[in-house]
C-alpha positions as a LaTeX table, in Angstrom:
\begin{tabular}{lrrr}
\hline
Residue & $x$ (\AA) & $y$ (\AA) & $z$ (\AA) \\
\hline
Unk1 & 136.83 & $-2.49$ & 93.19 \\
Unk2 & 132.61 & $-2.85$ & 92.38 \\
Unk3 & 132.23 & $-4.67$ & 89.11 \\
Unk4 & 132.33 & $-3.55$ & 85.68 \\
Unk5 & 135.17 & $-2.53$ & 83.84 \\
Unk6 & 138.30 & $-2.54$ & 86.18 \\
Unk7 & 141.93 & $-3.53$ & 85.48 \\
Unk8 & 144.78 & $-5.51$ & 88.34 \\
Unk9 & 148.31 & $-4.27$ & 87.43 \\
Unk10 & 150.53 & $-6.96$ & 87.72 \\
Unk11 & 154.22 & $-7.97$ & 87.47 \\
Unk12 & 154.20 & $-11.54$ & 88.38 \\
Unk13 & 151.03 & $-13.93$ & 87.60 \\
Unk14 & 150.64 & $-17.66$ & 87.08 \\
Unk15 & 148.40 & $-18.16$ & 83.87 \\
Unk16 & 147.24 & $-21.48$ & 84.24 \\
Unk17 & 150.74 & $-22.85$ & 83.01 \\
Unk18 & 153.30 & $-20.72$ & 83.70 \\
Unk19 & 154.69 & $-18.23$ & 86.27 \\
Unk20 & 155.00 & $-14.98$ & 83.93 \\
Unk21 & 157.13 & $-12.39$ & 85.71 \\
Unk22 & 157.04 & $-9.09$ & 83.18 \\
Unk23 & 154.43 & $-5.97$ & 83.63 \\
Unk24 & 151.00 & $-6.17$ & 82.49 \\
Unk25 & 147.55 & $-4.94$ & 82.73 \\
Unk26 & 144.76 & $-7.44$ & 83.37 \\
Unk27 & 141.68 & $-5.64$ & 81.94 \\
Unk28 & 138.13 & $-6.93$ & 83.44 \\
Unk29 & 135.04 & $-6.33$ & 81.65 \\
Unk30 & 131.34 & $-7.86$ & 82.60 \\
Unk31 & 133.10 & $-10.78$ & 84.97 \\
Unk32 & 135.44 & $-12.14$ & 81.88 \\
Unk33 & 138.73 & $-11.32$ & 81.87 \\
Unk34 & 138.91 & $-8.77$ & 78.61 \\
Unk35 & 142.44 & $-8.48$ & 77.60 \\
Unk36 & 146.19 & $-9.43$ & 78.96 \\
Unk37 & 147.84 & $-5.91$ & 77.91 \\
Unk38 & 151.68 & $-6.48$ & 78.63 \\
Unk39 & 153.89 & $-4.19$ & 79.13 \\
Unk40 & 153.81 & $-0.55$ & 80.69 \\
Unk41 & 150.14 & $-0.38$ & 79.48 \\
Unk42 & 148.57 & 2.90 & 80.70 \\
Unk43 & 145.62 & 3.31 & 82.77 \\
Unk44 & 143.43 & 5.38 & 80.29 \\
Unk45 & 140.84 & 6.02 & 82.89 \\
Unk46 & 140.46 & 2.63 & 84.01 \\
Unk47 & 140.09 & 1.69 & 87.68 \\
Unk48 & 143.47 & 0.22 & 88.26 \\
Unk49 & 144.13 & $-2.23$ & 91.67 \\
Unk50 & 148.22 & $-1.92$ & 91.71 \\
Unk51 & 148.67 & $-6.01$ & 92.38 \\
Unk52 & 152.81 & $-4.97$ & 91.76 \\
Unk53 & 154.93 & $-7.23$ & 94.04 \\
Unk54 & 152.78 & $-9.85$ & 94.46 \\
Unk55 & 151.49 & $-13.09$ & 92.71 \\
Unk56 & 148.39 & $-13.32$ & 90.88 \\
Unk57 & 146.76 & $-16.52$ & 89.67 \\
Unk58 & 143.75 & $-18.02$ & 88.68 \\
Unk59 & 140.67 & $-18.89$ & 91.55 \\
Unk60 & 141.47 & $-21.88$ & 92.79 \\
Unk61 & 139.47 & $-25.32$ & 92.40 \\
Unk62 & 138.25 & $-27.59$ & 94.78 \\
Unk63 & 137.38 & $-30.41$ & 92.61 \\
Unk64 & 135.78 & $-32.61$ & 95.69 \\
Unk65 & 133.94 & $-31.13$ & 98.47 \\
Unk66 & 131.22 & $-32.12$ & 100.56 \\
Unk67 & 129.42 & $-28.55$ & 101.71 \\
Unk68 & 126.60 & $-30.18$ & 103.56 \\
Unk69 & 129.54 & $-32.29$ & 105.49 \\
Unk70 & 130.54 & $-30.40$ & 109.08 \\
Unk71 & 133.98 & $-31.04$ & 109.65 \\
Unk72 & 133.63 & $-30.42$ & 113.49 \\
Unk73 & 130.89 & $-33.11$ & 114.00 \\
Unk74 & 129.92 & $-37.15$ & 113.59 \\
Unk75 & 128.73 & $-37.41$ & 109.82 \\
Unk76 & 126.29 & $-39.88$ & 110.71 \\
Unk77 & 124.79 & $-38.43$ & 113.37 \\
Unk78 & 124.96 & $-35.36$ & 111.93 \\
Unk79 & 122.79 & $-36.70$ & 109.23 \\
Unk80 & 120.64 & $-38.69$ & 111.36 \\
Unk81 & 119.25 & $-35.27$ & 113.24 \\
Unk82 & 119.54 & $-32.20$ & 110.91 \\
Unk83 & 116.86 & $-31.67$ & 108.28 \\
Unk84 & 117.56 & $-29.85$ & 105.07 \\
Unk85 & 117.50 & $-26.35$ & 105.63 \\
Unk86 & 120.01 & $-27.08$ & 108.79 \\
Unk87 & 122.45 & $-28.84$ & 106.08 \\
Unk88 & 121.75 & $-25.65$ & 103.56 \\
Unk89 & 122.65 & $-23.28$ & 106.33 \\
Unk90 & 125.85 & $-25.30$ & 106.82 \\
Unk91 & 126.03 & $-25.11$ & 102.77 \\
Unk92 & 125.62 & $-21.05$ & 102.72 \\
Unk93 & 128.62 & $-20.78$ & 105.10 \\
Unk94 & 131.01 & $-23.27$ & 103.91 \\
Unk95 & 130.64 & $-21.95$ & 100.63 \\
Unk96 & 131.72 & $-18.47$ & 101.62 \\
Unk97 & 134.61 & $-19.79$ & 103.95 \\
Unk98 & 135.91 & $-21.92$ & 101.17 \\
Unk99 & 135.51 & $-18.35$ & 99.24 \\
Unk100 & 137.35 & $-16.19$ & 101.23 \\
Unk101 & 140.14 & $-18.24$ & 101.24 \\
Unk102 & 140.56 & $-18.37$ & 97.43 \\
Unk103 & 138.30 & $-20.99$ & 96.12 \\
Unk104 & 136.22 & $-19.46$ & 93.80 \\
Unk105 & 135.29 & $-23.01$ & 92.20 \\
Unk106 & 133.69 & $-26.33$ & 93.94 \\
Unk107 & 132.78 & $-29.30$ & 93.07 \\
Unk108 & 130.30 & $-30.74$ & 95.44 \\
Unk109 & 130.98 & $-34.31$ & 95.17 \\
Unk110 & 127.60 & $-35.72$ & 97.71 \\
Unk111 & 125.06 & $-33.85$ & 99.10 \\
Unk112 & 121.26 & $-34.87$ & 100.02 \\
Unk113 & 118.30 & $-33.60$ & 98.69 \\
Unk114 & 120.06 & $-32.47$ & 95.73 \\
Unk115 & 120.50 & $-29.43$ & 98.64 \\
Unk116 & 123.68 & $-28.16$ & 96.56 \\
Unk117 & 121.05 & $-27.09$ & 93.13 \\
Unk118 & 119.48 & $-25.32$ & 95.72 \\
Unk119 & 122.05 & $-23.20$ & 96.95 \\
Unk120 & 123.28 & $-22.81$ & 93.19 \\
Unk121 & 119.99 & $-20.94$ & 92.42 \\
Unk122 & 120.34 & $-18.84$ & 95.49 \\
Unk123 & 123.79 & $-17.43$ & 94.68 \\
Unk124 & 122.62 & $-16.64$ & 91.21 \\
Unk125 & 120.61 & $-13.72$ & 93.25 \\
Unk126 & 122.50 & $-13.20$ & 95.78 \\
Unk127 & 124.02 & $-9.66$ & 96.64 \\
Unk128 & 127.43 & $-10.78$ & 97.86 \\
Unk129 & 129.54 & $-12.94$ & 94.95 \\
Unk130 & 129.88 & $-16.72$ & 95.87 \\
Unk131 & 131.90 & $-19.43$ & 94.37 \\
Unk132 & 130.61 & $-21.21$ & 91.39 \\
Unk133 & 129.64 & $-24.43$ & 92.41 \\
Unk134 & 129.25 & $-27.51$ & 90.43 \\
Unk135 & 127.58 & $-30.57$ & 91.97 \\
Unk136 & 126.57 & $-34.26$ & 91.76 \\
Unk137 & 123.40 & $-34.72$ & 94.00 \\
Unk138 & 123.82 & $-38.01$ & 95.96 \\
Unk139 & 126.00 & $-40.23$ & 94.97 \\
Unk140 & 124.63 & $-43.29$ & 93.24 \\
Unk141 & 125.74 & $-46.48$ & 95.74 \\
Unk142 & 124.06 & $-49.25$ & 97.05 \\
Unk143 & 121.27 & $-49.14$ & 99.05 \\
Unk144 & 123.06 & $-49.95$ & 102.34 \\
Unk145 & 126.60 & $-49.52$ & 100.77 \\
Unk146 & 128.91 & $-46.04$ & 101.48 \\
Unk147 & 126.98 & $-42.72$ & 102.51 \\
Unk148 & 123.58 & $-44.55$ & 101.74 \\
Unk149 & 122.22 & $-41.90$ & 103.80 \\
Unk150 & 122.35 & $-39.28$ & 101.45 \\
Unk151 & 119.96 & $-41.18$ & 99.73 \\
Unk152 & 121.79 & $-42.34$ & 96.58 \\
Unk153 & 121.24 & $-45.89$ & 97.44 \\
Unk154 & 120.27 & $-48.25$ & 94.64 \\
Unk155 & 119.18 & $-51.98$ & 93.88 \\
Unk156 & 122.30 & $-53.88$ & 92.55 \\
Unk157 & 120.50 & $-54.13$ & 88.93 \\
Unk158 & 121.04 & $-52.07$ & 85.21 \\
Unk159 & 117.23 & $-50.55$ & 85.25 \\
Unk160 & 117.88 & $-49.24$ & 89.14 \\
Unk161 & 121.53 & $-48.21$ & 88.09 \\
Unk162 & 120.64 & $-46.08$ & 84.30 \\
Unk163 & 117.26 & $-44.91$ & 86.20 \\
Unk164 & 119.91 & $-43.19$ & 89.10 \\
Unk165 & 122.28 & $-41.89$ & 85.98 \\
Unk166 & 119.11 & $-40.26$ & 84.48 \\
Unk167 & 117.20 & $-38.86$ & 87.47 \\
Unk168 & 120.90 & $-36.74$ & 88.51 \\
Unk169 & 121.21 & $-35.61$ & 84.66 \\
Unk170 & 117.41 & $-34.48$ & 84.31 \\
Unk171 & 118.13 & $-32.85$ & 87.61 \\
Unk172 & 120.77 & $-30.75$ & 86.19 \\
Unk173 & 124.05 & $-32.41$ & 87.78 \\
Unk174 & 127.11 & $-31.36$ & 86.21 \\
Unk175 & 128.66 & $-34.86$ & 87.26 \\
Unk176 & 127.75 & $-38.67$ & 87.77 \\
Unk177 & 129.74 & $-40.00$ & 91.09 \\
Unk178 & 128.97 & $-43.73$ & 92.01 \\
Unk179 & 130.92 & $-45.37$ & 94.82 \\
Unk180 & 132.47 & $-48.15$ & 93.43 \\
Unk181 & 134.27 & $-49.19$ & 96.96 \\
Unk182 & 133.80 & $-48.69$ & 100.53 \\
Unk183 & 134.45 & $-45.59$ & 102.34 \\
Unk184 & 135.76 & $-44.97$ & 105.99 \\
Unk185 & 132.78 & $-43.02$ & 107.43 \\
Unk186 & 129.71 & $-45.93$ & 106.78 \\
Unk187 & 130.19 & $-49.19$ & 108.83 \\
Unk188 & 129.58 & $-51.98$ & 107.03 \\
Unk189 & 131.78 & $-51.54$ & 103.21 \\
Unk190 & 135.76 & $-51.76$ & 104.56 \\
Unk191 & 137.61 & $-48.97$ & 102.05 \\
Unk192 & 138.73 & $-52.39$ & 99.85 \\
Unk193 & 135.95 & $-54.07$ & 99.41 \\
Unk194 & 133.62 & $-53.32$ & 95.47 \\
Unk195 & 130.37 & $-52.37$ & 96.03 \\
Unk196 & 129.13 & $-53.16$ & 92.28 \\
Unk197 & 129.52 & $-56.17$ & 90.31 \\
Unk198 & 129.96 & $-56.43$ & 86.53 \\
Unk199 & 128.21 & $-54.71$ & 84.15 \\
Unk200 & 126.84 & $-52.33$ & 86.48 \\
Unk201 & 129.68 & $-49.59$ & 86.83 \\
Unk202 & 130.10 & $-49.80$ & 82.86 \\
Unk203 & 126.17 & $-49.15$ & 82.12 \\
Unk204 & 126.91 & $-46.06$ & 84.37 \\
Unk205 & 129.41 & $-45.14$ & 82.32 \\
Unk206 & 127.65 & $-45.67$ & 79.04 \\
Unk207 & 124.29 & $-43.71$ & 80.61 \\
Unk208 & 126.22 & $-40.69$ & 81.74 \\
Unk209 & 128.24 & $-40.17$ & 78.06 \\
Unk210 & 124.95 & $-40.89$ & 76.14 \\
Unk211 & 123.62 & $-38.01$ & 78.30 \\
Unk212 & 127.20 & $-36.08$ & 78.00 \\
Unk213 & 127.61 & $-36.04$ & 81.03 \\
Unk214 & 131.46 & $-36.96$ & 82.56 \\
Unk215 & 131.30 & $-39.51$ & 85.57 \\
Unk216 & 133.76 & $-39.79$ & 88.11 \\
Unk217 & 134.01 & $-42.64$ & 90.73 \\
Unk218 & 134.78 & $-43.17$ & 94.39 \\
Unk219 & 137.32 & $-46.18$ & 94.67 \\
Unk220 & 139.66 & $-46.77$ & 97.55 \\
Unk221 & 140.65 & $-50.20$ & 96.99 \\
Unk222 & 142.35 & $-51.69$ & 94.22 \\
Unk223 & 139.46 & $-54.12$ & 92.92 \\
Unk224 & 136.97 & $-51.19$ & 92.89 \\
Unk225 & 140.30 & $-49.03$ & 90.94 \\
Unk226 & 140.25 & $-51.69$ & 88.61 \\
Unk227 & 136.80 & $-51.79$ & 87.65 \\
Unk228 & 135.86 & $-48.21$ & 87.28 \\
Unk229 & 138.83 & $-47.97$ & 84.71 \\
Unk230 & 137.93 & $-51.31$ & 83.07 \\
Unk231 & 134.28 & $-49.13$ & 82.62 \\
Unk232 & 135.70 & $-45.99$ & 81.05 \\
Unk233 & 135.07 & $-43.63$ & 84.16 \\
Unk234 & 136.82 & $-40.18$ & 83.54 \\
Unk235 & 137.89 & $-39.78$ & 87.07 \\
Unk236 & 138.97 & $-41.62$ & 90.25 \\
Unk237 & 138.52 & $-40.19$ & 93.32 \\
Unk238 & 140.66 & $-41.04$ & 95.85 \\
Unk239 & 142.93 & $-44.11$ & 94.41 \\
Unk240 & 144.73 & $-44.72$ & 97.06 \\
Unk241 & 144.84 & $-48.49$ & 96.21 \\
Unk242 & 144.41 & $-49.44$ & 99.86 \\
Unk243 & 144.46 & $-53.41$ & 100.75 \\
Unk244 & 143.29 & $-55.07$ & 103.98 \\
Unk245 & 144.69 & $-58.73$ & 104.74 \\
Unk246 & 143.56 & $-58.78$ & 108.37 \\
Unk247 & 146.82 & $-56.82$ & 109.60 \\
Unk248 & 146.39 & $-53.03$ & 109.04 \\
Unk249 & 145.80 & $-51.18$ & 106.30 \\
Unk250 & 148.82 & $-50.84$ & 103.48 \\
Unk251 & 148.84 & $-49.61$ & 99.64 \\
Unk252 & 148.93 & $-51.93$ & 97.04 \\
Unk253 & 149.13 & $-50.36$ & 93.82 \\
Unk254 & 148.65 & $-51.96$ & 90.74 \\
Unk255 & 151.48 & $-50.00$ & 88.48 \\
Unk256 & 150.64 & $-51.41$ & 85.04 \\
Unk257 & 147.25 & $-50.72$ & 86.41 \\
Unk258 & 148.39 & $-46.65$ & 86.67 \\
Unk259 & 150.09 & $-47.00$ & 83.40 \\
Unk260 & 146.36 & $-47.65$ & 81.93 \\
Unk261 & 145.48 & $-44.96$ & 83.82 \\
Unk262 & 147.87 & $-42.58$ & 82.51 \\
Unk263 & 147.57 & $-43.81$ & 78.92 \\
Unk264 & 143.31 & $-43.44$ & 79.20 \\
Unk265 & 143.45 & $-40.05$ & 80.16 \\
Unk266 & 141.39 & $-40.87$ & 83.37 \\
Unk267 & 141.56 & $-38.18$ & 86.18 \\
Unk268 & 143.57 & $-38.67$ & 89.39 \\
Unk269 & 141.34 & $-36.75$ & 92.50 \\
Unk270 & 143.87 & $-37.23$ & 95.21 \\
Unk271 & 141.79 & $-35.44$ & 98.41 \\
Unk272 & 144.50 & $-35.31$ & 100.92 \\
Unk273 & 144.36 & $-31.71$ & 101.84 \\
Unk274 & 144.30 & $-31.49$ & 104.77 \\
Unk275 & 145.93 & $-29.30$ & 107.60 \\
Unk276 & 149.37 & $-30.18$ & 108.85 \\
Unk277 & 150.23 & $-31.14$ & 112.64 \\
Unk278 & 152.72 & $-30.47$ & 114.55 \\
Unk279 & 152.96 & $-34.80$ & 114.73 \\
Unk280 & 154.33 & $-36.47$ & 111.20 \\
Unk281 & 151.75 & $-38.23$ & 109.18 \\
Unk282 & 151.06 & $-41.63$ & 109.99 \\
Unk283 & 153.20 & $-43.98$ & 107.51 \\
Unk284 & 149.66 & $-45.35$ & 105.34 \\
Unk285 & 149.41 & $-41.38$ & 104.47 \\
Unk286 & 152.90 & $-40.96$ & 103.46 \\
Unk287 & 152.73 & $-43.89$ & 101.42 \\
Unk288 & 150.07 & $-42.93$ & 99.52 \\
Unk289 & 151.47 & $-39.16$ & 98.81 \\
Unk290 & 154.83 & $-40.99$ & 97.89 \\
Unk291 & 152.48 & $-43.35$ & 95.45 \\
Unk292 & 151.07 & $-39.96$ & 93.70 \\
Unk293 & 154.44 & $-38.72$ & 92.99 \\
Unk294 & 155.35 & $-41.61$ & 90.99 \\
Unk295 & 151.60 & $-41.53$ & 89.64 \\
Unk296 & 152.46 & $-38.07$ & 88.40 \\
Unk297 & 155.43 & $-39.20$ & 86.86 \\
Unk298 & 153.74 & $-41.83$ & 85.18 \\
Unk299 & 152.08 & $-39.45$ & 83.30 \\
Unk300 & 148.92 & $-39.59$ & 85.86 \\
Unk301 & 146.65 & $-36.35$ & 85.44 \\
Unk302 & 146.22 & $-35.74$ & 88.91 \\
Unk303 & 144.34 & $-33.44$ & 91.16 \\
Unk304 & 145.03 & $-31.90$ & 94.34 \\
Unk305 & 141.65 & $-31.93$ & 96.19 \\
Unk306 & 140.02 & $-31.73$ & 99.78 \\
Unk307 & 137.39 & $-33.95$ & 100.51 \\
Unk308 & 136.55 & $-30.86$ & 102.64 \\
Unk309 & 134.02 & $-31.54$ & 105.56 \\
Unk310 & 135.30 & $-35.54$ & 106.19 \\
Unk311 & 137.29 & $-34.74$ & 109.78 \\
Unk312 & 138.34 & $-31.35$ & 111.74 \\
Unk313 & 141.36 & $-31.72$ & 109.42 \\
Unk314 & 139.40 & $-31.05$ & 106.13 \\
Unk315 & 137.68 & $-28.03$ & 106.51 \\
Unk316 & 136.13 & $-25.96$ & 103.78 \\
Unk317 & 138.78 & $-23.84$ & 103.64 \\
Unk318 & 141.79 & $-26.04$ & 103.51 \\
Unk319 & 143.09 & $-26.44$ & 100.05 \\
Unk320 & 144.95 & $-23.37$ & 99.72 \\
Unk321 & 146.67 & $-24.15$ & 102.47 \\
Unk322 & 148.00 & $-27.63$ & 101.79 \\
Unk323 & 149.37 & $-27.03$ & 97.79 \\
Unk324 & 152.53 & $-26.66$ & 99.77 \\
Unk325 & 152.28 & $-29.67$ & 101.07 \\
Unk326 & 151.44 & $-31.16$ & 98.23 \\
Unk327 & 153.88 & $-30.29$ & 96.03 \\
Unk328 & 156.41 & $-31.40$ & 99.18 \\
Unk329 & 154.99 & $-35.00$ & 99.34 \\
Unk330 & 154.36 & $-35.38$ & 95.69 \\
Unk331 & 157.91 & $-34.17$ & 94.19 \\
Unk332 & 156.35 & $-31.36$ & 91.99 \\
Unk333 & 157.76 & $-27.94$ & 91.14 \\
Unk334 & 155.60 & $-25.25$ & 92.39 \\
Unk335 & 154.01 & $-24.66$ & 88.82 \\
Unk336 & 152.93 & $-28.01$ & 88.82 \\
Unk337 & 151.27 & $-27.81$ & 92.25 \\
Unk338 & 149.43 & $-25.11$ & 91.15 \\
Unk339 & 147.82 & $-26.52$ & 87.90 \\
Unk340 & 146.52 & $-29.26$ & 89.82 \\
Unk341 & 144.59 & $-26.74$ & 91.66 \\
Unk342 & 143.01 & $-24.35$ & 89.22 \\
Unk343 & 144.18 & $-25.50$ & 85.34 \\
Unk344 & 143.91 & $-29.26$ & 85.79 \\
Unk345 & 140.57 & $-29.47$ & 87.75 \\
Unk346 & 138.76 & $-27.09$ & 85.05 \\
Unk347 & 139.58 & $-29.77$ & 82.90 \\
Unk348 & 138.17 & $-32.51$ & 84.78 \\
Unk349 & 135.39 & $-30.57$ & 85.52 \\
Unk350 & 134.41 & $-29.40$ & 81.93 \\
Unk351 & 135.23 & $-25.80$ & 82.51 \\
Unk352 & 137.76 & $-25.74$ & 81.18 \\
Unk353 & 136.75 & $-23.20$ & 78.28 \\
Unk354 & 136.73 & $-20.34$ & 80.99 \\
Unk355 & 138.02 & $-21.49$ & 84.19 \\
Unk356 & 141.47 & $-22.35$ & 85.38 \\
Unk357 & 143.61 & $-19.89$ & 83.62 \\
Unk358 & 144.39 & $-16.15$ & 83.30 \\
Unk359 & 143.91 & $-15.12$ & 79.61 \\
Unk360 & 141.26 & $-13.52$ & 77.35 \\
Unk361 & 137.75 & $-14.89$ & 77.58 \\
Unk362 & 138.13 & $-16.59$ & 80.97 \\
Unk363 & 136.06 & $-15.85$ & 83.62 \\
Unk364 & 137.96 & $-13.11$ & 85.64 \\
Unk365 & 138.24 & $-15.45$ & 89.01 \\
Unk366 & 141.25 & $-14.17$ & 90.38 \\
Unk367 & 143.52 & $-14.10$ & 93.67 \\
Unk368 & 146.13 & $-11.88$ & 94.62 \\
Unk369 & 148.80 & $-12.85$ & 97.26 \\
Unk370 & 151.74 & $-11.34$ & 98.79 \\
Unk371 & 155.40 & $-11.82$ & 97.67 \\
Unk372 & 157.01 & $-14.58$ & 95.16 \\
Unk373 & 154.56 & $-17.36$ & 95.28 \\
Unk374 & 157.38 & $-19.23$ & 92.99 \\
Unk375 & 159.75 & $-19.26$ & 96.15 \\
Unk376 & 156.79 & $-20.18$ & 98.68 \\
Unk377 & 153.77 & $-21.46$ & 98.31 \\
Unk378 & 152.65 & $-21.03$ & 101.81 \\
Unk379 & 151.66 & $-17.87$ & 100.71 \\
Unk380 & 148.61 & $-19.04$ & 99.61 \\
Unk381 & 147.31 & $-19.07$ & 103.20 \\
Unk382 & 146.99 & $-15.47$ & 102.86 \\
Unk383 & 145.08 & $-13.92$ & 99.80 \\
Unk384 & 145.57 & $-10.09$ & 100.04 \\
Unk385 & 142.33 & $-10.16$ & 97.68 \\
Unk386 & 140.05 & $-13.06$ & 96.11 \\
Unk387 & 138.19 & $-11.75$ & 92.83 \\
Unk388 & 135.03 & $-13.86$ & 91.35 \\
Unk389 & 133.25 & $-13.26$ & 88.39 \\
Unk390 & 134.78 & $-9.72$ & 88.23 \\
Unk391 & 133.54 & $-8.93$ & 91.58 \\
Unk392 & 135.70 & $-8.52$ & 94.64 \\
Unk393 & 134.61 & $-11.43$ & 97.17 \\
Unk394 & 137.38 & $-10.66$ & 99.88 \\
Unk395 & 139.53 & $-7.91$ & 100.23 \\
Unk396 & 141.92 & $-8.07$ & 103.24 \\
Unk397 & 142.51 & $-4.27$ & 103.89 \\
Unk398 & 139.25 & $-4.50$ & 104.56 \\
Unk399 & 138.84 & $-7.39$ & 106.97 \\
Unk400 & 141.12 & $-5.99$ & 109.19 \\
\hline
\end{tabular}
């Protein structure tokens, strides 16, 4: 279907909420979604795609992706050699393979250059539809602390650290990130070990909410957990609580820690999509899916994300793919899996007004998949059709 006014008839959606299972017509107009008519609502004219016997539900949201990041190569070096319009061309086709597969929404959690503003104005022109993408610019860390080369690095003081709040927000970021621990792809900052000391992370916070802007914060380890919470960040990213005494790697959560958490509202960004082997996970991973579950009975607000482009496991198009999973490791029902992929994310990522859900007003972001999606959610591998903005992005029949 070309854009305009068009309508899906449907007898089984997911709204946002709920799996709904009773006819209806979902009416498109100018890329919103125009009415819900339920019932046996005739055509009157209308294009009509018959979605009948299938599952329709909202675009899906990758709440934290890294577009510039290829999954098939070293991150540093990859940095190291390609200029910018080699990371933009990466960019371009990421965004359309994470598009094709259902995503019609990222979050681009670290780029360089502030290359992902670019690629934002070039979609807003482009022929084909692309996923709406949202974006922090380089992440604010230290100047040699995790993914310093994307050139977020800043001196450990509060004029270097509002100065980096204020430069992203005058910019146009949707987002603050700052990486309040170590990561696993820069030598030198172990995943447990701070990178900021006091009051820094909180005049980060303060900055970004006088500019009203939400800020969300890379922490692996459980000091660098603590602190971004103690500072009033609105998400975590990661939070897997991981602890290093010299003998491996092992999770160490803090739960009264979660219960704050839970009780603050503060957003849980789990990024363990990632594509299954035919080898179980190694026992640090299953721990910290096992620690989410209880996180999400806790009353955690937690999001299933990617961290797309960080290993050949992660790449741009994996998140559909692993909400099975997810709801497997985690102990959610299948309607709670799928919140914390389109629903759940709009609200961390303040779209939350028109993103996320299928009713009047919301952007008409839509994907259509085969069968009972209720009794499997593998079948989110394979969208029969992937609708964004009103606009049909991907279309099986037609990629045969």
């Amino acid at each position: 279907m070309p854009g305009g006014e068009w309508g899906i008839r449907v007898d089984r959606w997911f709204d946002g909420e709920a799996f709904q299972e009773r006819p209806a017509l979902l009416r498109i107009e100018d890329g919103r979604i125009a009415a819900v008519l339920t019932g046996a609502v005739p055509a009157d004219g209308l294009p009509v795609l018959d979605a009948t016997g299938g599952t329709v539900i909202p675009g899906i949201i990758d709440a934290h992706t890294h577009l510039a990041f290829d999954p098939h190569g070293d991150i540093l070096e990859q940095f190291a050699t390609e200029d910018d319009d080699q990371l933009l061309k990466h960019m371009r086709a990421h965004a359309a393979q994470a598009l094709r597969a259902g995503v019609t929404t990222l979050r681009d959690l670290g780029d360089r250059s502030y290359l992902a503003s670019v690629l934002v104005d070039e979609l807003r022109t482009a022929e084909e539809p692309g996923p709406e993408i949202l974006w922090a610019g380089p992440p604010i860390t230290r100047t040699d602390g995790h993914c310093w080369f994307l050139g977020g690095g800043v001196e450990d003081t509060v004029e270097a650290m509002t100065a980096a709040v204020r430069e992203r927000v005058d910019r146009g970021a949707h987002v603050i990130k700052v990486m309040a621990t170590g990561g696993s792809i820069t030598p030198g900052w172990p995943m447990n070990v701070s990178q900021f000391a006091d009051p820094l992370l909180a005049v980060a916070v303060r900055t970004a909410h006088e500019l009203d802007r939400p800020i969300t914060t890379h922490a692996h380890g459980p000091g660098g957990i603590a602190a971004a919470v103690e500072a009033g960040v609105d998400g975590l990213e990661h939070a897997f609580f991981l602890e290093n005494k010299g003998e491996g790697w092992f999770t160490d959560v803090d739960w009264s820690l979660v219960d704050a958490i839970a009780e603050a509202g503060i957003f849980v960004s789990t990024t363990t999509a990632r594509l299954e082997q035919d080898e179980p996970l190694p026992p640090l991973h299953v721990a910290v899916r096992e620690n989410f579950g209880r996180m999400y009975r806790a009353g955690v607000r937690l999001i299933h994300s990617s961290d797309a482009g960080v290993g050949s496991l992660k790449p741009h198009d994996c998140l559909p793919a692993t909400v099975d999973g997810f709801a497997r490791d985690t102990g959610v029902s299948a309607a709670e899996a799928l919140r914390a992929v389109t629903s759940l994310p709009a609200q961390a990522c303040g779209v939350a007004e028109r993103k996320g859900r299928i009713a009047p007003g919301f952007d008409a972001d839509l994907v259509v998949l085969p069968g009972d999606l209720r009794r499997d959610l593998r079948l989110l591998n394979a969208p029969e059709l992937v609708v964004r903005q009103g606009r049909v992005a991907f279309d099986r029949a037609n990629d045969r």
